[in-house]
Phi, psi and omega in degrees: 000339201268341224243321181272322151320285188301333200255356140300305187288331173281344165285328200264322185283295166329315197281329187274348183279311191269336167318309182326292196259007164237081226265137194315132161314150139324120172239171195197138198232131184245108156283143130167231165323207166245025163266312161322276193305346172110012182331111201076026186193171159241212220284313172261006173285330191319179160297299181291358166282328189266345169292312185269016159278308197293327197305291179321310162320302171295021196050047158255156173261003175280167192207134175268138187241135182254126166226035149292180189202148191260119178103342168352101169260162194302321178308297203300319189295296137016280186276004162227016186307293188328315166272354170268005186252011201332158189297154148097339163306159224238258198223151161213153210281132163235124171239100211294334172095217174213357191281029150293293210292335174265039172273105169330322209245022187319086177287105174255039160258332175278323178288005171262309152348278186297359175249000137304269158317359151280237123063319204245318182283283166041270181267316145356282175266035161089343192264130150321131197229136172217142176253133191241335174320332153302305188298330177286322157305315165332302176292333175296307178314323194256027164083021156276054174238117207282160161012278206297317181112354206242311181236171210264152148289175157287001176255307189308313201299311189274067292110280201304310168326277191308311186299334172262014171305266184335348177261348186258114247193000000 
């Protein structure tokens, strides 16, 4: 009995000890398409791989999370915000994309739906909402684009990276 009291008191003096010095990060999730995940670059070239490298420069401790998906529609994105979404996130990056539109069955009363209601769970829980589709478009515009005309270089992805730096807070 003695022996479970000291090894109770010593998990609970551990948990406040690391809290302590270890104190939770920020999170921060970046949703959307295969310009989020990084299609055609790798994993740290992306915007959100290269976001959380500058993030690490700057001595921050938030950690970026990439929950893109390559063909990703607003639906899909929708049905998994709550497990791409974890309790203690922060902000999340949404880049809702175009692959609705290259849908046979393309409603744009559901996608304005569904993207409204991303956007309404969200602010629910309190978490910061950035939108990166401009910046991306942006990047695509300025011939920071691979082959296909469709996805960022490794310079759009740091483009894109750096320019949503100042939103993230």
């Amino acid at each position: 009995m003695m022996f479970s009291k000291i090894t109770c008191a010593l998990h609970i003096a551990t948990f406040f000890f690391l809290a302590l010095i270890c104190p939770a990060s920020a999170q921060i999730v970046a949703i959307g398409g295969s310009n989020t995940q990084g299609r055609g670059v790798s994993s740290s070239e992306s915007y959100p791989g290269q976001l959380q490298t500058m993030l690490e420069a700057k001595g921050s401790r938030m950690r970026v999370v990439n929950a893109g998906i390559s063909g990703d529609t607003t639906a899909g994105m929708l049905a998994r915000l709550s497990s791409d979404v974890p309790e203690g996130t922060k902000i999340v990056i949404l880049q809702f994309g175009t692959n609705d539109f290259r849908r046979a069955n393309f409603d744009p009363a559901v996608r304005q739906a569904n993207m409204a209601s991303i956007e309404q769970q969200l602010r629910a829980r309190g978490i910061k909402i950035v939108h990166s589709d401009r910046l991306v478009w942006a990047a695509l515009a300025a011939g920071l684009k691979q082959s296909d005309g469709s996805h960022l270089t490794v310079e759009g992805h740091r483009r894109v990276a750096a320019q949503l730096l100042p939103s993230i807070r």
